[in-house]
Backbone as CSV, one residue per row, in Angstrom:
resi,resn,N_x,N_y,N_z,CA_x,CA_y,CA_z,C_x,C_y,C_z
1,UNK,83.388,120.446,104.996,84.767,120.859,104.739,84.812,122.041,103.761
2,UNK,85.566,122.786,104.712,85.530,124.344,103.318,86.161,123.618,101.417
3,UNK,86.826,122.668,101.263,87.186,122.377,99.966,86.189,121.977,99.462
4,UNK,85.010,121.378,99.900,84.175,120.774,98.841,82.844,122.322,99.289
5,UNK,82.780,123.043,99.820,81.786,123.979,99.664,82.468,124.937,98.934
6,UNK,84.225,125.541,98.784,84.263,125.842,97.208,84.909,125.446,95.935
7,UNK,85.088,124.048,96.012,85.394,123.683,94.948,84.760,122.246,94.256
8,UNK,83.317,121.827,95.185,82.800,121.094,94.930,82.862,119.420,94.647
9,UNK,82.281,118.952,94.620,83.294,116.861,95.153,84.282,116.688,94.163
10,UNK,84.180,117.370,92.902,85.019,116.748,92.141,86.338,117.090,92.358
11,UNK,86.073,118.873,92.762,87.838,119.617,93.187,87.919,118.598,94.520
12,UNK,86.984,119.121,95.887,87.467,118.086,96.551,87.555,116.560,96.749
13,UNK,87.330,116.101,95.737,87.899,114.222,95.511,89.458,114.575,94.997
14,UNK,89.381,115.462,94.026,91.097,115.452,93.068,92.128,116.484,94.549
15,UNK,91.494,117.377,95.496,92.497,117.682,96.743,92.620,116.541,97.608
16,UNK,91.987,115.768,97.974,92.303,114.721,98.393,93.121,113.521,98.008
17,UNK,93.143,113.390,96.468,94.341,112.526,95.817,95.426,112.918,95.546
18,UNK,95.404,114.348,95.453,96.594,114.896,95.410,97.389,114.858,97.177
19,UNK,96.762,114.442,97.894,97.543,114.680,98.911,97.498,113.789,99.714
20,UNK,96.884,112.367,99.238,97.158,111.590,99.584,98.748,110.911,99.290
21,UNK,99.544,109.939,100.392,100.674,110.001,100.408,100.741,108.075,99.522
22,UNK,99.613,107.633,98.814,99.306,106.628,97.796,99.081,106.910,96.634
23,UNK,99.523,107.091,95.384,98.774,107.336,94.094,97.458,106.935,94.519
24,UNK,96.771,108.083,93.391,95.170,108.200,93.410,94.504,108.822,92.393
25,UNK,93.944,107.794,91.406,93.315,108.173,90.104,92.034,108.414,90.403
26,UNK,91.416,109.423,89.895,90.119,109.272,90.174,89.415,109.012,88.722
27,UNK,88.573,107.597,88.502,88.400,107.113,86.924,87.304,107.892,86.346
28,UNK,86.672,108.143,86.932,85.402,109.048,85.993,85.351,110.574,86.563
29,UNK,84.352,111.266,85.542,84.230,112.288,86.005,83.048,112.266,87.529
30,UNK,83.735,113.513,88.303,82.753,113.610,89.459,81.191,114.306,88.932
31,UNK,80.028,113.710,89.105,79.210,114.153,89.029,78.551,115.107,89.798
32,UNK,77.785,116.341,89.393,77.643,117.174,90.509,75.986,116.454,91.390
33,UNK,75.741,116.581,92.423,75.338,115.724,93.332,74.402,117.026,94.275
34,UNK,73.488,116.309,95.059,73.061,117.334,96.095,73.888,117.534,97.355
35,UNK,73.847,118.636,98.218,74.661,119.064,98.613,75.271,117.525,100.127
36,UNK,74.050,117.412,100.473,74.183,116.299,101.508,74.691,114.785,101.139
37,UNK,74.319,114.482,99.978,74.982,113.526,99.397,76.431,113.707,99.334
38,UNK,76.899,114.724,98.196,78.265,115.196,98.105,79.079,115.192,99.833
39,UNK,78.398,115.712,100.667,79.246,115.479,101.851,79.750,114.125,102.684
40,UNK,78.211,113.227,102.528,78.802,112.221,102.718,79.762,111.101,101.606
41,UNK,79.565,111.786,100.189,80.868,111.022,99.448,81.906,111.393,99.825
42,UNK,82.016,112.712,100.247,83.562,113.369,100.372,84.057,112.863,101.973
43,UNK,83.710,112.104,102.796,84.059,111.643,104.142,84.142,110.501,103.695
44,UNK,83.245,109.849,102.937,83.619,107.928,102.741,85.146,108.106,101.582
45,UNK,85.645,108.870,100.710,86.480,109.062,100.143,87.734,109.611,100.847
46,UNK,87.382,110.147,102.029,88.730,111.152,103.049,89.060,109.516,103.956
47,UNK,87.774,108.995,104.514,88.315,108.234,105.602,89.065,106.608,104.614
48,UNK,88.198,106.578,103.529,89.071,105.127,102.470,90.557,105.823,102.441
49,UNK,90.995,106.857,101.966,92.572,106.838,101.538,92.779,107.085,102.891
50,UNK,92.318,107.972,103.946,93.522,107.540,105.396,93.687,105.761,105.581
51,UNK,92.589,105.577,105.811,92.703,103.643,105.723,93.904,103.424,104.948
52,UNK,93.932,103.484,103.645,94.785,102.908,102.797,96.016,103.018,102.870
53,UNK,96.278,104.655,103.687,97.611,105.411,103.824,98.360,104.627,104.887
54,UNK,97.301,104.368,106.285,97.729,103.811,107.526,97.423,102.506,107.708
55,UNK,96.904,101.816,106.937,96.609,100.077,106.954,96.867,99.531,105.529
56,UNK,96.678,99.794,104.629,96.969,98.774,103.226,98.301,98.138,102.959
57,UNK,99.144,99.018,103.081,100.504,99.041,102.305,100.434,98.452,100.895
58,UNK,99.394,99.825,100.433,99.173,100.026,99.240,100.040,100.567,97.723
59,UNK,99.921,100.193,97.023,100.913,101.115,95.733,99.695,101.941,95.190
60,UNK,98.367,101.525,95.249,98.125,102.931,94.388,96.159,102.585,94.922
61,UNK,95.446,103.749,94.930,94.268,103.488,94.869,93.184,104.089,93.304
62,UNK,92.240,104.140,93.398,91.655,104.507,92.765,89.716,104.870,93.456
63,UNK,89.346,105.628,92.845,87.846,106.357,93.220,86.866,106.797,91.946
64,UNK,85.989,106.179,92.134,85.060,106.754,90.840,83.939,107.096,91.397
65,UNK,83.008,107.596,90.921,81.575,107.992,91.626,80.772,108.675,90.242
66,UNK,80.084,107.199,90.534,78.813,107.209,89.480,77.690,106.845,89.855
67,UNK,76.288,107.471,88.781,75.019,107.444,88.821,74.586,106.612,88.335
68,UNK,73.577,105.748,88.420,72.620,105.211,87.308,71.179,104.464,88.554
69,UNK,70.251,104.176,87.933,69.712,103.190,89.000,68.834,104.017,89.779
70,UNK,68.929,105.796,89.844,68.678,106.710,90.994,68.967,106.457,92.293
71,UNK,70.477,105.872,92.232,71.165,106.035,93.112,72.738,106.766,92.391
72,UNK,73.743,106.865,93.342,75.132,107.432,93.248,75.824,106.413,94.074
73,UNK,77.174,105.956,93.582,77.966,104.744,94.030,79.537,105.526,94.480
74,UNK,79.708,105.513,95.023,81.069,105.892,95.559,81.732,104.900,95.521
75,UNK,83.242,104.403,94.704,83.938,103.203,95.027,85.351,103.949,95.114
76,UNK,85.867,103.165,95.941,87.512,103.548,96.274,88.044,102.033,96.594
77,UNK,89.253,101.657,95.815,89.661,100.461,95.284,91.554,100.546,95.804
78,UNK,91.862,99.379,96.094,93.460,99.404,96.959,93.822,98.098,96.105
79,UNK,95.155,97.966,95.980,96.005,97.155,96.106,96.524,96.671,96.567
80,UNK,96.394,97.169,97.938,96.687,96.510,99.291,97.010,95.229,100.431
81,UNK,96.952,95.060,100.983,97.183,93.727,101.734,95.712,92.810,101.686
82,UNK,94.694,94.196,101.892,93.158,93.281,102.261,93.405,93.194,103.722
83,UNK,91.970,92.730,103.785,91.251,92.039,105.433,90.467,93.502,106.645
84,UNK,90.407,94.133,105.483,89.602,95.678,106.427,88.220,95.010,107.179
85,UNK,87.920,94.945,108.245,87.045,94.473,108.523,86.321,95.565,109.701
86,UNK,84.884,96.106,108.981,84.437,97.054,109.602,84.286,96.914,111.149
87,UNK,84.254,96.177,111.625,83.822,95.560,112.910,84.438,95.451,113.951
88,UNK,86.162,95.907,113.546,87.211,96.060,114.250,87.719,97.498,114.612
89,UNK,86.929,98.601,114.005,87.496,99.532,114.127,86.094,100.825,114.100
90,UNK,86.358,101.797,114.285,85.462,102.680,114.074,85.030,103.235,113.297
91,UNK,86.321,103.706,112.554,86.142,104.461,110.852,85.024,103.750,110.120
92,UNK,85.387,102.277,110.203,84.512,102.105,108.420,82.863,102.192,109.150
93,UNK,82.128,101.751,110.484,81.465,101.659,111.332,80.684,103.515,110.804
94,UNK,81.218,104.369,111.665,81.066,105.151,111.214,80.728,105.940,110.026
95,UNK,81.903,105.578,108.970,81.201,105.649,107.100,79.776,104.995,107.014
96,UNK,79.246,103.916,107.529,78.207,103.068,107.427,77.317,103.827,108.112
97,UNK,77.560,104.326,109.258,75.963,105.052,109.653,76.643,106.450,108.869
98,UNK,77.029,106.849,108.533,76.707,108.151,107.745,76.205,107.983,106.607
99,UNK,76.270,106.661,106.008,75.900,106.408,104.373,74.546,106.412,104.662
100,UNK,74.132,105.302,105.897,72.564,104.821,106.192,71.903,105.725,106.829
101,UNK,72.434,107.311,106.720,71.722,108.517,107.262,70.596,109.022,106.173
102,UNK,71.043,108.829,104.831,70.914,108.932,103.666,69.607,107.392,103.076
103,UNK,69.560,106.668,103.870,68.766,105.562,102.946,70.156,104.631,102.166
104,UNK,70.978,104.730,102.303,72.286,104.300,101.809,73.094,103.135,102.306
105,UNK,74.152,102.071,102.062,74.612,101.221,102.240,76.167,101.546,102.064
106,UNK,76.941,100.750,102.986,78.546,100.569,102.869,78.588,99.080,102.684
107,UNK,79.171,98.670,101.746,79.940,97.562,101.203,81.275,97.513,101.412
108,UNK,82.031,96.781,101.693,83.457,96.240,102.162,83.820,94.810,101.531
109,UNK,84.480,94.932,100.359,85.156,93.804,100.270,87.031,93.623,100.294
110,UNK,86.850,92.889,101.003,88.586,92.835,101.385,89.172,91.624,102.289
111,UNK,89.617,90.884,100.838,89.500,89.540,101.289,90.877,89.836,101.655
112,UNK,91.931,89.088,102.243,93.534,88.812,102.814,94.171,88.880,101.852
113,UNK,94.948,89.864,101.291,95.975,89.703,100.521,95.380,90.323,99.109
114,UNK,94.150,90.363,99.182,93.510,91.003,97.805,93.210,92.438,97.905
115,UNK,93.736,93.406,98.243,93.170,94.174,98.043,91.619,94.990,98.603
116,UNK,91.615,95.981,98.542,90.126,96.276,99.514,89.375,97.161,98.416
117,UNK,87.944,97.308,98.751,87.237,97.846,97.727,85.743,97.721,98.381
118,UNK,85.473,99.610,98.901,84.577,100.140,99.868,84.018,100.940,98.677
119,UNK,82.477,100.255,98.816,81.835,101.009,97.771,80.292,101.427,98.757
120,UNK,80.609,102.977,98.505,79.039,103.449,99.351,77.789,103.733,98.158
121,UNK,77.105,103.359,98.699,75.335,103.510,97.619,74.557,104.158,98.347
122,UNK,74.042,104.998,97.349,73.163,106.144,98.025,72.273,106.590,97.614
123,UNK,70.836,106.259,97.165,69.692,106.710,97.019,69.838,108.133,96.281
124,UNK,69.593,108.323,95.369,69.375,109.790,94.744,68.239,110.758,94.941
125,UNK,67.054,109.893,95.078,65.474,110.349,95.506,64.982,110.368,96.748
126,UNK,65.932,110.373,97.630,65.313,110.055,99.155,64.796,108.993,99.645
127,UNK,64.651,107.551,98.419,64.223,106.414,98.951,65.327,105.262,99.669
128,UNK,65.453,104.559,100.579,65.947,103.543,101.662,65.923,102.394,100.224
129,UNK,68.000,102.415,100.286,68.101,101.072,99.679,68.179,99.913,99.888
């Protein structure tokens, strides 16, 4: 996406909350990242707030993306109804093999009525988590 090749994940995480039609904090600072990583945070972060926009009936989300571990964690968090279940649809399916292109994992928790909270993990060193 031309926003994150010039303004990098953090401009494009904060163009994406800004225009998302849910409040959207983003809690930490964006860390700068390698370039292939950064792309697949910036698609697991585009396709969580369409989700949220067109399935939650959400009041507000939130996104952080942090290091430690030599990996990078992408989380995007709803208030939502809950019950996203990757298995029904394509999007989150999709986020999952783009994460596991990387050595990487998609997590989905979103129990009924609680809220949803899609957190991608991603190897920093090229090693399979």
């Amino acid at each position: 996406p031309r926003v994150l090749t010039e303004a990098g994940l953090a401009g494009a995480i904060s163009s994406l909350a800004e225009q998302s039609p849910v409040p959207v904090e983003v809690l930490t600072p964006v860390p700068e990242l390698p370039a292939d990583i950064e792309a697949v945070a910036y698609f697991v972060c585009s396709e969580a707030l369409a989700n949220i926009a067109k399935h939650a009936g959400a009041s507000r989300a939130t996104i952080s993306v942090t290091t430690g571990d030599g990996r990078v964690t992408v989380a995007i968090e709803d208030d939502g109804r809950g019950g996203a279940d990757p298995a029904r649809g394509t999007g989150l399916r999709g986020l999952a093999d783009r994460v596991q292109t990387l050595g990487g994992a998609l997590h989905v928790d979103s129990p009924a009525g609680g809220g949803t909270r899609l957190a991608a993990e991603i190897p920093l060193g090229g090693e399979t988590l």
